[in-house]
Backbone bond lengths (Angstrom), bond angles and torsions (degrees), N, CA, C in turn:
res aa  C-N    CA-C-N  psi(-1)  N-CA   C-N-CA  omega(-1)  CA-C   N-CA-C  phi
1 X - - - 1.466 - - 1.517 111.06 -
2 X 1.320 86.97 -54.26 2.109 94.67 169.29 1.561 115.95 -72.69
3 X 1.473 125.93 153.53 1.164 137.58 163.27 1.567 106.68 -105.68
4 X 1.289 132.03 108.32 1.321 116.31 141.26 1.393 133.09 -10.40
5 X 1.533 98.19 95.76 1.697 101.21 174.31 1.794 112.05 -38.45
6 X 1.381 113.16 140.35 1.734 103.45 -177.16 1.671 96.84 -73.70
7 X 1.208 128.98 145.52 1.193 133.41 -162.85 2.070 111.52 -126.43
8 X 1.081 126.43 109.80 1.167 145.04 -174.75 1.539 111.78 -43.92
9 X 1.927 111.45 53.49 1.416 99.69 177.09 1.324 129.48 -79.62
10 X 1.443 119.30 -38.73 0.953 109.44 -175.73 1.553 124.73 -91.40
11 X 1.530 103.94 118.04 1.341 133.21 -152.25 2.051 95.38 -54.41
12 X 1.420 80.32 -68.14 2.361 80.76 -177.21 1.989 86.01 84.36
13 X 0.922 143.08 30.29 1.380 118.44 178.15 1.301 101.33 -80.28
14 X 1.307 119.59 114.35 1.555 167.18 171.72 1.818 85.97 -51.78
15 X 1.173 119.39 107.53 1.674 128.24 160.66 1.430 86.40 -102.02
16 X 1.446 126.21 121.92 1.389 142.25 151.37 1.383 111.35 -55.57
17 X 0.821 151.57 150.38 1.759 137.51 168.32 1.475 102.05 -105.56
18 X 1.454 109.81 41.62 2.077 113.49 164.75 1.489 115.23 -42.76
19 X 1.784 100.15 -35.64 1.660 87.25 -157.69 1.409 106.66 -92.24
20 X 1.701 128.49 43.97 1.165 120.03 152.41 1.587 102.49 -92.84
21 X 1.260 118.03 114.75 1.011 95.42 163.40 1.718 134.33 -128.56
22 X 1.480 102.21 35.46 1.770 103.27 174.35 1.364 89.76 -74.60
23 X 1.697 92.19 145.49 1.521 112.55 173.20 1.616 128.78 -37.69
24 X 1.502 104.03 -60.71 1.351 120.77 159.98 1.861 116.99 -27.34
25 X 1.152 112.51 -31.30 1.536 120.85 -166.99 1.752 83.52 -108.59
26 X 0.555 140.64 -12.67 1.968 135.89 -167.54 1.135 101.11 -63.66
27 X 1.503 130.07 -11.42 1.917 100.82 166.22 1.224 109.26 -123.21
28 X 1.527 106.65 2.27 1.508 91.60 172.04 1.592 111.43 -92.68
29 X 1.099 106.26 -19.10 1.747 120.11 176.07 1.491 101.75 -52.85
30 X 1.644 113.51 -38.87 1.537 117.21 -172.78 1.767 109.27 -70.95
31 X 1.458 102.56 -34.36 1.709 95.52 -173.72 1.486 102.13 -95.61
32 X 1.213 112.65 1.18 1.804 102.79 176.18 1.580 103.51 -58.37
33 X 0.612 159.57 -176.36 1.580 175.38 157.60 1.645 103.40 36.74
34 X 1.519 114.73 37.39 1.307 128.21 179.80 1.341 90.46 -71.86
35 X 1.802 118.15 162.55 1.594 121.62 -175.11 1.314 98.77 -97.53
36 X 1.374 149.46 -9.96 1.528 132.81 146.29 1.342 96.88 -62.18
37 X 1.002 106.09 149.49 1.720 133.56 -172.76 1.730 84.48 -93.36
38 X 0.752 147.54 -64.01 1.751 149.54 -156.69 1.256 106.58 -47.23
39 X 1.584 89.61 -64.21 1.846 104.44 -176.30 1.343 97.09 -61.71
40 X 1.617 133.87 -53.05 1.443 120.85 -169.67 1.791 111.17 -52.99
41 X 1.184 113.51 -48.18 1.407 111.84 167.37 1.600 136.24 -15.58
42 X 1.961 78.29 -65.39 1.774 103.09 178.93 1.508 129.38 -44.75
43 X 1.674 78.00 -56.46 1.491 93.43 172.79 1.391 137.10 -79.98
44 X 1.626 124.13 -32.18 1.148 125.97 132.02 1.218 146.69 -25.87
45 X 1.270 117.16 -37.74 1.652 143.63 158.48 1.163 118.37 -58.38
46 X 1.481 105.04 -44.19 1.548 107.64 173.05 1.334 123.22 -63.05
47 X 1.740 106.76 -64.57 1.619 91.24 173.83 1.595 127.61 -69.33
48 X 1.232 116.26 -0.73 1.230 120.91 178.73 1.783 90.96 -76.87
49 X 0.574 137.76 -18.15 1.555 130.67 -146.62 1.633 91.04 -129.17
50 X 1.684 131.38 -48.84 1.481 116.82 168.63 1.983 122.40 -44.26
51 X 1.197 106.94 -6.31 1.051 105.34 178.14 1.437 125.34 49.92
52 X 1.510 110.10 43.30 1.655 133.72 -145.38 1.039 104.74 -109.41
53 X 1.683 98.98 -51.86 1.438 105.80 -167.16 1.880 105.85 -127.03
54 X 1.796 102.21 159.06 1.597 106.56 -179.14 1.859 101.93 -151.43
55 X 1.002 108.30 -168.44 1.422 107.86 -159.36 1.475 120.37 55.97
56 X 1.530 112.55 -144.56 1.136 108.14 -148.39 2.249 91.41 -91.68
57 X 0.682 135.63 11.19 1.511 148.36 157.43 1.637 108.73 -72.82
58 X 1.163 112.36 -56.10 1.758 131.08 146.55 1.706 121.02 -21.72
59 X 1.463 100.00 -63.38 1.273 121.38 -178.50 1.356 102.57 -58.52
60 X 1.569 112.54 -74.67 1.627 131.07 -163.90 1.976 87.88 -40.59
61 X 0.931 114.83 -66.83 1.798 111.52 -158.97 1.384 100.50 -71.16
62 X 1.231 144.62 18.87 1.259 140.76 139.15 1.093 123.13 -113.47
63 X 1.742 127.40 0.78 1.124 107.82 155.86 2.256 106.22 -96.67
64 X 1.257 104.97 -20.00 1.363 101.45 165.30 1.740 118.32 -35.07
65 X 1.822 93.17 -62.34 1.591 100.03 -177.76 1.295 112.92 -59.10
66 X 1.455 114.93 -40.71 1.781 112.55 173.09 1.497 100.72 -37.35
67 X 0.909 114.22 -84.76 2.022 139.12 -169.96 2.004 91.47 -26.53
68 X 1.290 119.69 -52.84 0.889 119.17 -176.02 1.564 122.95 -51.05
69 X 1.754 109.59 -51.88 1.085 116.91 -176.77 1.268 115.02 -81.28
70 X 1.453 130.69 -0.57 1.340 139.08 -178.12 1.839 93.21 -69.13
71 X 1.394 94.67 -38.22 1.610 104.43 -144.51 1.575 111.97 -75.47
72 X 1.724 81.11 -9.77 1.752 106.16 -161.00 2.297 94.19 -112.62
73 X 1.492 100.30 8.42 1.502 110.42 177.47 1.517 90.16 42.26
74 X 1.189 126.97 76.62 1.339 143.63 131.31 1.173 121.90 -103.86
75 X 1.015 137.66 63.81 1.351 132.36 -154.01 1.765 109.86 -81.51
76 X 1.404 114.09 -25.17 1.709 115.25 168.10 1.322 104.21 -43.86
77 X 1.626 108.08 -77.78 1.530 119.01 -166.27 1.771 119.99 -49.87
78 X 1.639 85.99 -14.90 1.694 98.64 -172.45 1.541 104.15 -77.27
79 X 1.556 106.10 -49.12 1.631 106.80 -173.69 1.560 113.93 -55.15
80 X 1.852 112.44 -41.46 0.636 95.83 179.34 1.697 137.46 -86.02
81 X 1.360 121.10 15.63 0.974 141.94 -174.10 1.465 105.90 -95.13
82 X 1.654 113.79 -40.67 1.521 119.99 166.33 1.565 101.22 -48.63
83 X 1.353 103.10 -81.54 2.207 120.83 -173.83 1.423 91.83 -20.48
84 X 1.515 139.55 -36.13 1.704 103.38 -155.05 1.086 81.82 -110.72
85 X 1.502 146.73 -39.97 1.563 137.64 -174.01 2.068 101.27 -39.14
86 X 1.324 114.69 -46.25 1.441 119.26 -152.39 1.685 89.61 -96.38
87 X 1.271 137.46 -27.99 1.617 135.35 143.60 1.117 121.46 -20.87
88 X 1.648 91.72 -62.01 1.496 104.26 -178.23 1.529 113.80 -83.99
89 X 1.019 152.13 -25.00 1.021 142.38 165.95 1.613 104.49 -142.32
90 X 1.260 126.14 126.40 0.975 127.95 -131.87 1.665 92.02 -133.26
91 X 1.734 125.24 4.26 1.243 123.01 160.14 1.612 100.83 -105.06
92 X 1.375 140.06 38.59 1.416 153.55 178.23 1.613 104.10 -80.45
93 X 1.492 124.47 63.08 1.312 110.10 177.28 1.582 126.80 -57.17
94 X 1.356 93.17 -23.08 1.576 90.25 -174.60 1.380 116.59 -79.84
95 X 1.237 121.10 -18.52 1.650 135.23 -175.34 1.792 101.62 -93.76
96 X 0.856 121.23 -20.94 1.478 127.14 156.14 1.817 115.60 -83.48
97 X 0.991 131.85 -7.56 1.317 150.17 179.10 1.714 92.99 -92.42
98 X 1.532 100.84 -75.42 1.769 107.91 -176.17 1.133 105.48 -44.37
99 X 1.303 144.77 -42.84 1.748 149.36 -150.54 1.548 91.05 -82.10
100 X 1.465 118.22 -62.32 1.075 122.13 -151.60 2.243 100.82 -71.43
101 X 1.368 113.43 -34.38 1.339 130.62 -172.54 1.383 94.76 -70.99
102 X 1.643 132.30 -28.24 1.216 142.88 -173.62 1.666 110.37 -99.75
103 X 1.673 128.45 -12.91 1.291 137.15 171.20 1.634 95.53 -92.15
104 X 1.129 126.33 -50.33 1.785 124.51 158.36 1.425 116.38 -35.99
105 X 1.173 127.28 -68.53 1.327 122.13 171.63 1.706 122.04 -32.10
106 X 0.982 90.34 -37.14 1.842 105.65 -173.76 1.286 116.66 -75.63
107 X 1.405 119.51 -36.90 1.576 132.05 170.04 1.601 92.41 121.91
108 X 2.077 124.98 6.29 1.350 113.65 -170.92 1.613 123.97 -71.35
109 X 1.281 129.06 33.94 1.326 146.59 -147.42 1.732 103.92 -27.29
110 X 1.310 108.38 -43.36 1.682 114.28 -163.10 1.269 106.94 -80.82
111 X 1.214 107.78 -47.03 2.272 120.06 164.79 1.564 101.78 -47.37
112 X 1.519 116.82 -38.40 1.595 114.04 -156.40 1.586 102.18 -81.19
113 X 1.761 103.95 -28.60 1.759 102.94 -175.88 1.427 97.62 -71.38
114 X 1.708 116.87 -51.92 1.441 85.97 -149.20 1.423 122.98 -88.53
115 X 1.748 107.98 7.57 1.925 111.66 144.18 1.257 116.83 -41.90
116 X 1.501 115.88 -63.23 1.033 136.89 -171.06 1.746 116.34 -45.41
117 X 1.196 93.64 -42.30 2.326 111.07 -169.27 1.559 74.29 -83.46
118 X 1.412 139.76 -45.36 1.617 116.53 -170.58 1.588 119.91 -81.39
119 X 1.399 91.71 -5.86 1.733 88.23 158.28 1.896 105.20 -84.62
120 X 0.842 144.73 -38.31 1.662 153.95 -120.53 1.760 81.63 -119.52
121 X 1.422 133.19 -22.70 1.103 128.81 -166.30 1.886 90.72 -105.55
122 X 1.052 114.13 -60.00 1.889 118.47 170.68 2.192 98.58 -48.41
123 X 1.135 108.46 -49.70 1.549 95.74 -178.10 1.102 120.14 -148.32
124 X 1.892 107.17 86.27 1.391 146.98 178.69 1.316 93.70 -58.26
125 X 1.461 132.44 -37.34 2.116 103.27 166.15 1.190 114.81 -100.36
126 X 1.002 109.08 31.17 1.821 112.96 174.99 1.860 107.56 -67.60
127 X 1.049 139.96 78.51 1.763 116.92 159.95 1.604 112.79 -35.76
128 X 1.045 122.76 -46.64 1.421 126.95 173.79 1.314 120.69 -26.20
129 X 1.827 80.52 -68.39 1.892 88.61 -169.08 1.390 110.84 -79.85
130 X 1.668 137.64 -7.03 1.324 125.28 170.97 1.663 110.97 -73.61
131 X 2.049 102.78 -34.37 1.201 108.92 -165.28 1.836 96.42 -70.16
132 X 1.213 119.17 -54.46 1.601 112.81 -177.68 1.847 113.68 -37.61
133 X 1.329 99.68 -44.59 1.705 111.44 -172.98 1.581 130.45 -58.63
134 X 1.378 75.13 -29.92 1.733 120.03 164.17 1.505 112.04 -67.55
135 X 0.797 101.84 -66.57 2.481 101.24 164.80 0.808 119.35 -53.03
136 X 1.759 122.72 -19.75 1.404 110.81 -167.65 1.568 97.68 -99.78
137 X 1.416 116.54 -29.32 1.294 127.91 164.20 1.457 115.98 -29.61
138 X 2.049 109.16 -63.62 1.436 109.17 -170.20 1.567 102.31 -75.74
139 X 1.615 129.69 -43.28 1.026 117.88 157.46 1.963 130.66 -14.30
140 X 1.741 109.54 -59.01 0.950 98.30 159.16 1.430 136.65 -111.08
141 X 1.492 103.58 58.49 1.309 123.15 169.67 1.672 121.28 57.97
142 X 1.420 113.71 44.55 1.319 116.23 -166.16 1.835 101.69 -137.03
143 X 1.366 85.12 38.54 1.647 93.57 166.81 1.819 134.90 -11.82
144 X 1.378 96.80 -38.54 1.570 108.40 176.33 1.101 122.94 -68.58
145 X 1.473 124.50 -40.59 1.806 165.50 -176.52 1.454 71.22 -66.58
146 X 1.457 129.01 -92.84 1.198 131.66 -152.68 1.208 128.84 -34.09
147 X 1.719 106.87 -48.25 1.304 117.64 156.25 1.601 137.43 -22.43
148 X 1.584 82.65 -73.26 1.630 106.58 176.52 1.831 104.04 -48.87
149 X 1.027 106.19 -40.88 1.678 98.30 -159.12 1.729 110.36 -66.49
150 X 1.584 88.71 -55.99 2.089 112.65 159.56 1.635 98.88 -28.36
151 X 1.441 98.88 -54.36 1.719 92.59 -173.10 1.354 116.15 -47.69
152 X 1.682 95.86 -73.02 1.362 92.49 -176.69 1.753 144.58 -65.13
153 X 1.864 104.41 -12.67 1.265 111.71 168.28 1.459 107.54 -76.45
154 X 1.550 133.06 -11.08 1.549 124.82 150.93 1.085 118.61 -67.32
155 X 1.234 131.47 -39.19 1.410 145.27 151.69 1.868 106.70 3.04
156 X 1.531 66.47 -73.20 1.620 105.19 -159.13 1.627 114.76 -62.19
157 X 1.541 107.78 -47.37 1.443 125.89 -175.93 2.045 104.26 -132.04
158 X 1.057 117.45 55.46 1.429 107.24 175.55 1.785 125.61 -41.15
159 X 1.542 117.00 -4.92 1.012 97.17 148.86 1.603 132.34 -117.73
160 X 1.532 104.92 37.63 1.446 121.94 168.36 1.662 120.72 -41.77
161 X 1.107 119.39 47.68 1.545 113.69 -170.02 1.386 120.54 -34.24
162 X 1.455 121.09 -49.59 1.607 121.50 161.35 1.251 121.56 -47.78
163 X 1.731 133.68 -33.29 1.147 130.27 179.83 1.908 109.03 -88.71
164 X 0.965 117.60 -5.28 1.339 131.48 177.69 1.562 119.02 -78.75
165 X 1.663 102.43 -69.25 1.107 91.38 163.37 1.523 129.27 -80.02
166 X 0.965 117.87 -16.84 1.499 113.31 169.26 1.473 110.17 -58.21
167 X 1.001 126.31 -18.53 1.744 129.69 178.46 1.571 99.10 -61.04
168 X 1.951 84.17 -69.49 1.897 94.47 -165.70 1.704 105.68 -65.28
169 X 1.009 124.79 -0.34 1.866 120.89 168.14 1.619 102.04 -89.03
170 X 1.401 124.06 -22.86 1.558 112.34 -176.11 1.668 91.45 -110.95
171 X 1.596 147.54 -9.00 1.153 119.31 140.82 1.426 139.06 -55.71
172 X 1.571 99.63 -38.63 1.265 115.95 172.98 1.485 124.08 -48.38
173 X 1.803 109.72 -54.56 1.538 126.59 -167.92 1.531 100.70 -63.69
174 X 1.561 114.38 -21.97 1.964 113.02 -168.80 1.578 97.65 -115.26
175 X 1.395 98.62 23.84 1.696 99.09 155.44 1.547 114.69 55.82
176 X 1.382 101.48 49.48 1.543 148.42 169.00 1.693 132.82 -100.42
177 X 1.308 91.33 20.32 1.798 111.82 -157.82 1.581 99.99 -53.10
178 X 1.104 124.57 -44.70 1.245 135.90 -172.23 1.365 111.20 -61.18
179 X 1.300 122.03 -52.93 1.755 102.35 166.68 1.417 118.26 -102.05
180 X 1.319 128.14 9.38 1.518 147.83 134.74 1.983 95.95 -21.18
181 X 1.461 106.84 -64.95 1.469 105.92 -139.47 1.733 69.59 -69.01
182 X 0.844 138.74 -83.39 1.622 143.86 -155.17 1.353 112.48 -22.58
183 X 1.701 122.18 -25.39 1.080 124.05 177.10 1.165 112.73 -92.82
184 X 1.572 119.10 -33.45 1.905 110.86 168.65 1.337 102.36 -79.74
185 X 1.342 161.87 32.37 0.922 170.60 120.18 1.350 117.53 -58.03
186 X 1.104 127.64 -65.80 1.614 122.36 164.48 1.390 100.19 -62.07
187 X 1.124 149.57 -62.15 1.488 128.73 -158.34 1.617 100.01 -70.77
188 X 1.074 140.15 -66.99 1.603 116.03 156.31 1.392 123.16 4.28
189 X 1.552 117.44 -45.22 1.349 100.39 -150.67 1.564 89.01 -125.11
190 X 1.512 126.56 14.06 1.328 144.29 158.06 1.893 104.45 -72.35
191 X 1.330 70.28 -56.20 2.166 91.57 -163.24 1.764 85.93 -127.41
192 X 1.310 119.00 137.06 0.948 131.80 -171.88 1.413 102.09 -109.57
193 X 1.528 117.71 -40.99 1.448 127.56 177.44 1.115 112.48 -92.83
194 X 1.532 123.90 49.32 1.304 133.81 156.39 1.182 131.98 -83.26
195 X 1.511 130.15 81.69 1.362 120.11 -167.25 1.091 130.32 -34.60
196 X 1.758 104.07 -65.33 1.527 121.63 -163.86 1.745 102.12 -59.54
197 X 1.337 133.19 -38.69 1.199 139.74 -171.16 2.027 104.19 -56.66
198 X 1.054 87.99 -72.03 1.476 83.81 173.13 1.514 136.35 -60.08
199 X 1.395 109.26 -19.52 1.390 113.43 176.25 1.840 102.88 -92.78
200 X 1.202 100.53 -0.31 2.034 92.64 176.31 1.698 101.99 -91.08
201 X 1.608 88.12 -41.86 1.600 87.01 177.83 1.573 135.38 -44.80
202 X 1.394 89.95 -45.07 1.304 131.59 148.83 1.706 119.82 -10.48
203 X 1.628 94.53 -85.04 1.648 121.88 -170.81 2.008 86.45 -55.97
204 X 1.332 128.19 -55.31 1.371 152.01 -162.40 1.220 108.23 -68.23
205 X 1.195 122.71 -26.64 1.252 104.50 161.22 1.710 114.63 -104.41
206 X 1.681 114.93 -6.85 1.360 109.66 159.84 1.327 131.62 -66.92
207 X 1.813 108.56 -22.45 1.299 110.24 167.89 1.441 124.85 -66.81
208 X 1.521 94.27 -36.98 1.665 101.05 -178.80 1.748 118.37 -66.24
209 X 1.681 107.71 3.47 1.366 102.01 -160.23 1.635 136.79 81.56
210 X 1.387 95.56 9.63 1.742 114.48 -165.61 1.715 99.36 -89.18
211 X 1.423 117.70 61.79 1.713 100.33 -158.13 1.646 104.81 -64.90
212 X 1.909 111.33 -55.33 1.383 100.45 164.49 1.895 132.43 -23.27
213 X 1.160 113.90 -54.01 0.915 117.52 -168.46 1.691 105.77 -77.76
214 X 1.019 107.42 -39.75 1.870 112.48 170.97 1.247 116.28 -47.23
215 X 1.738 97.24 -51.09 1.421 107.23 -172.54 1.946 102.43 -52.84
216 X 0.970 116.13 -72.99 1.522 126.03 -176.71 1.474 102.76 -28.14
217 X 1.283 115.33 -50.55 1.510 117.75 -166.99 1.604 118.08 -61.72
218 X 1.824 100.71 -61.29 1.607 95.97 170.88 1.609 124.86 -67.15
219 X 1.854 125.14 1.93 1.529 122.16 176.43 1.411 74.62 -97.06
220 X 1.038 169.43 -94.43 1.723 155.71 -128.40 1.974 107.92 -66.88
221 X 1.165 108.21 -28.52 1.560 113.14 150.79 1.260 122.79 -70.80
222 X 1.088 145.48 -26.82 1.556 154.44 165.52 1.728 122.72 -89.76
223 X 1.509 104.72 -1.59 0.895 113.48 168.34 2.506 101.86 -111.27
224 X 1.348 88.39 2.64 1.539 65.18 173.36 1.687 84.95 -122.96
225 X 1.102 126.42 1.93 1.731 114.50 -170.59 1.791 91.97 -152.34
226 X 1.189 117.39 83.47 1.257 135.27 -165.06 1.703 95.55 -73.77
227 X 1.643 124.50 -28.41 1.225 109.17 175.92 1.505 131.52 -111.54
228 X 1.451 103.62 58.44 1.601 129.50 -133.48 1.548 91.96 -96.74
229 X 1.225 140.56 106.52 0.940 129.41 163.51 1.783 124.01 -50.34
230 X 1.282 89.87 -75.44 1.820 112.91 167.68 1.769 96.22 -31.10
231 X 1.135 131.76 -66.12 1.084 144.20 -161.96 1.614 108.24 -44.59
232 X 1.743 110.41 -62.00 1.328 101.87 174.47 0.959 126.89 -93.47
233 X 1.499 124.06 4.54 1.443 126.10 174.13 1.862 104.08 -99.48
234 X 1.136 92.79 22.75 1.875 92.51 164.84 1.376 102.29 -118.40
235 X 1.684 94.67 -48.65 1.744 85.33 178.33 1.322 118.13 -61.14
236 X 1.152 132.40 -22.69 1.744 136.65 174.91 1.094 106.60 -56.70
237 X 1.099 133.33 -18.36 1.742 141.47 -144.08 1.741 99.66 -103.56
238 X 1.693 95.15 -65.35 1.516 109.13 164.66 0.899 115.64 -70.13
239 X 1.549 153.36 2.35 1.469 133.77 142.88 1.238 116.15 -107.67
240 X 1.312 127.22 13.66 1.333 135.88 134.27 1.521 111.62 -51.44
241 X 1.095 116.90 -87.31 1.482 138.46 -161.98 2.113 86.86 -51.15
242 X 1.336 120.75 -28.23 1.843 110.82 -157.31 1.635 87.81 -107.92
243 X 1.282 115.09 16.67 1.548 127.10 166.01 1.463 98.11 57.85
244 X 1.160 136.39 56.37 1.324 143.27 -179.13 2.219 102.18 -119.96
245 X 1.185 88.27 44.87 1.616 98.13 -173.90 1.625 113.97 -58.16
246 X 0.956 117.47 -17.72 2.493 111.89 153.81 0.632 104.36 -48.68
247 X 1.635 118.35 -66.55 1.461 114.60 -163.26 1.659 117.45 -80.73
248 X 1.521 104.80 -16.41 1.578 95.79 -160.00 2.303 86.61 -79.47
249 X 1.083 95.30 -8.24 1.575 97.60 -176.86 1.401 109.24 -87.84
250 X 1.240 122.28 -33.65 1.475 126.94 178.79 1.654 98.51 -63.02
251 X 1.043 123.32 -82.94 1.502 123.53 154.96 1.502 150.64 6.22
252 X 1.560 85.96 -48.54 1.305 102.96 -164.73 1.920 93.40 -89.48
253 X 1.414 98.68 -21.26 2.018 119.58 -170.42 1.203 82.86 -73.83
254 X 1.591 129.81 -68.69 1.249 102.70 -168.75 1.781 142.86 -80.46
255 X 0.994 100.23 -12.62 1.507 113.91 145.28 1.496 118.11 -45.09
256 X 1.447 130.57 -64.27 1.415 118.27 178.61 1.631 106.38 -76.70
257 X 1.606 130.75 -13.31 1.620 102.12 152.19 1.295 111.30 -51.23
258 X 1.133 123.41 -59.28 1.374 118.57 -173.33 1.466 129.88 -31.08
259 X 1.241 100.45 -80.39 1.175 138.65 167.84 2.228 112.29 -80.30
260 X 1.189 119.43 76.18 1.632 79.71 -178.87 1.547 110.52 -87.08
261 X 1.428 125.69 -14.15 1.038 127.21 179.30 1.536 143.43 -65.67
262 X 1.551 97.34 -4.29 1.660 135.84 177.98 1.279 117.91 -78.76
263 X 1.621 99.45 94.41 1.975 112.22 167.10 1.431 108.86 -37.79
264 X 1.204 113.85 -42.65 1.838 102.36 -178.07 0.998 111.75 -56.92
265 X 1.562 118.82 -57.73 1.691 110.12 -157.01 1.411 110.75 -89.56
266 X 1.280 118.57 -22.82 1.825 116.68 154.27 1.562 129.39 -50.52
267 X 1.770 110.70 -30.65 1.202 109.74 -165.74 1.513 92.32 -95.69
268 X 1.288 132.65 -31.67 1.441 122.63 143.31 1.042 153.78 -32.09
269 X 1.349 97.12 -34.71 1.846 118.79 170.31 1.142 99.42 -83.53
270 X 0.986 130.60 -46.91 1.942 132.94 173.27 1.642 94.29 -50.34
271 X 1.086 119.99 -80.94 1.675 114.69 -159.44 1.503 111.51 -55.34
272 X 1.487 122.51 -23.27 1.375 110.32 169.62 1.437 128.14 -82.07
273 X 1.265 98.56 -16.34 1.866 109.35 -176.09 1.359 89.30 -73.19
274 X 1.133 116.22 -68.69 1.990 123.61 -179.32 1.599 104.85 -30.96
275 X 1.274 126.24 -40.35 1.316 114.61 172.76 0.989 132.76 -76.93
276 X 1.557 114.11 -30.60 1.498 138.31 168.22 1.892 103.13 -49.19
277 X 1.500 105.17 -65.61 1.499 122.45 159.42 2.011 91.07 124.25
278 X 1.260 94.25 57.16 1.438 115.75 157.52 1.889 114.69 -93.28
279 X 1.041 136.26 23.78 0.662 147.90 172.72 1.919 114.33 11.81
280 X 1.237 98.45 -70.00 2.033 123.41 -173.35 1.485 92.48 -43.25
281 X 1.683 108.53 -51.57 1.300 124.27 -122.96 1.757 94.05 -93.61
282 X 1.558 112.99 -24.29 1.063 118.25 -153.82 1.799 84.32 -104.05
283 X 1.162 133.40 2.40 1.645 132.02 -154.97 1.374 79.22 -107.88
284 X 1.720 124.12 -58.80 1.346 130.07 -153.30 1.684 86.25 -72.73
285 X 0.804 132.53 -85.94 1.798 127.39 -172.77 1.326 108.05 -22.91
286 X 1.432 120.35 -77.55 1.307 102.76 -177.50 1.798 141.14 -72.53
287 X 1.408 105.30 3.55 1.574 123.14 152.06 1.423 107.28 -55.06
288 X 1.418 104.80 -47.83 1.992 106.26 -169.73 1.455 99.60 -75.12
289 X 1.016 112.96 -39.87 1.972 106.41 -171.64 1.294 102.57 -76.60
290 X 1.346 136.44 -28.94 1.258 111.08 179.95 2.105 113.33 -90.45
291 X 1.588 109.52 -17.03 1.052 144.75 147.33 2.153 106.32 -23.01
292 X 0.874 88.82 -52.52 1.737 114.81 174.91 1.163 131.65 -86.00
293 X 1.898 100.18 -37.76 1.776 120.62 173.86 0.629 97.33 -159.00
294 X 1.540 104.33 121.06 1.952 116.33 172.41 1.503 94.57 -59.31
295 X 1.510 116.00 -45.99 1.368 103.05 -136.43 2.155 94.68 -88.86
296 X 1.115 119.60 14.27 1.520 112.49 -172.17 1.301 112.43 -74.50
297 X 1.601 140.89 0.03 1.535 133.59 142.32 1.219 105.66 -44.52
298 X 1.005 124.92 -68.95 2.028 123.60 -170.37 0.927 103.65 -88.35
299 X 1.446 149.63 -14.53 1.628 107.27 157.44 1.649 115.61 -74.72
300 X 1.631 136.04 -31.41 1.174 126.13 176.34 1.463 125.72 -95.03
301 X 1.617 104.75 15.82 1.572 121.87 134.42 1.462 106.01 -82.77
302 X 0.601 123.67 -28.66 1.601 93.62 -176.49 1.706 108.33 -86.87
303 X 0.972 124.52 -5.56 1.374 123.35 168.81 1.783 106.42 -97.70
304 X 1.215 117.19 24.30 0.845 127.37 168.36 1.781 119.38 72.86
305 X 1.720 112.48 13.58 1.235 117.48 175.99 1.325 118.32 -103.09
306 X 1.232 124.35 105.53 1.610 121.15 -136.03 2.339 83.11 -156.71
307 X 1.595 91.32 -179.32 1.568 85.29 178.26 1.644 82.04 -113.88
């Protein structure tokens, strides 16, 4: 029912390569961590290759060029550009962040955690780095892990709004609705004009059967994201089911502008016209939604939208 909020893993922290600083290196130091990826290359390459500079000046222009080639979805040349930055200096959280944001890209889930635990081990009060470690977690499907981390980067920063709701979207998705709502609840009342927060709450209390309370949730979602799909095709649902069929039809219309290609909100518009006693109108809709999904009779019976 829930989607995983998309979650801000891959870090990209940009090492400038400033700290070369003999003259001789002074313009390539300037295009190291330039925002064309090409030019950052060039120049990165260079002092990597003048054999000028070492330590952590060393580091910075190979994790710059990493950042570069990420940007350029090279992700080989990237890892390996991370591996010698964190060789070479081996308290480089951000080049252990890039490696691991660059082992994610790849599908390397187990390479991507334990970048990730060596950022969280370099900066034990980071909210950041538990909350990032935490994406890579749901990324690789270990929802529970994920938890824990959400926990503790609230821990850390209780008014982390990104690490908050990202909790109550991965309580929610493992059918956790119940302390789900507690977490779109504080970010609500963090950020008030938080869409996604209120419209999960929303879905969470429609599962629980809370239609009143749903209802309220998706019109205060449609009043901050007026072109909300999700939004009116939930509320259609709950004034379907509270026999409020105008509106659950007004609703349900604008949902398939949106969307017209959506078995839900077609096979909805079919079951409310049929009640209305549109008969044609309600045959042709729900031909197309099931037309799309055999199976959309029983899934919007089971949410209780049924004739």
């Amino acid at each position: 029912m829930n989607k995983i909020f998309s979650i801000g893993v891959i870090v990209l922290i940009s090492g400038n390569a400033a700290g070369a600083q003999n003259p001789s290196n002074a313009a390539d130091a300037r295009l190291c961590g330039d925002e064309n990826p090409d030019v950052s290359i060039a120049g990165c390459t260079a002092i990597i290759q003048s054999r000028r500079e070492a330590g952590r000046a060393l580091a910075k222009a190979f994790g710059a060029r990493g950042v570069a080639y990420m940007a350029l979805q090279d992700f080989d040349r990237a890892i390996q550009d991370f591996t010698q930055a964190v060789t070479i200096d081996a308290t480089d959280a951000g080049a252990f962040a890039n490696r691991g944001a660059a082992y994610g890209a790849r599908q390397e889930w187990d390479s991507a955690i334990r970048d990730f635990s060596q950022v969280v081990r370099l900066q034990p009060d980071s909210a950041h780095a538990f909350s990032d470690r935490a994406g890579m977690y749901l990324l690789a499907r270990q929802p529970d892990n994920a938890v824990q981390d959400f926990t503790e980067a609230i821990r850390l920063d209780p008014s982390f709004i990104d690490a908050i709701l990202n909790r109550g979207l991965t309580l929610a998705s493992t059918a956790r609705c119940a302390q789900a709502i507690g977490d779109f609840t504080r970010v609500m009342q963090l950020n008030p004009k938080e869409p996604r927060a209120v419209l999960e709450r929303g879905v969470c209390r429609e599962a629980a059967g809370d239609d009143n309370l749903a209802l309220a949730d998706f019109s205060a979602h449609l009043q901050l994201e007026p072109r909300s799909f999700s939004g009116f095709e939930h509320r259609a649902a709950v004034e379907f089911r509270l026999k409020q069929y105008d509106r659950a039809l007004g609703d349900y219309g604008e949902a398939v502008g949106i969307m017209p290609n959506s078995a839900r909100a077609l096979y909805g518009q079919g079951l409310v016209k049929r009640m209305m006693g549109d008969v044609k109108g309600a045959e042709i809709d729900i031909a197309m939604a099931t037309a799309l999904r055999p199976a959309i009779a029983g899934e919007m019976a089971a949410r209780g939208v049924k004739p």
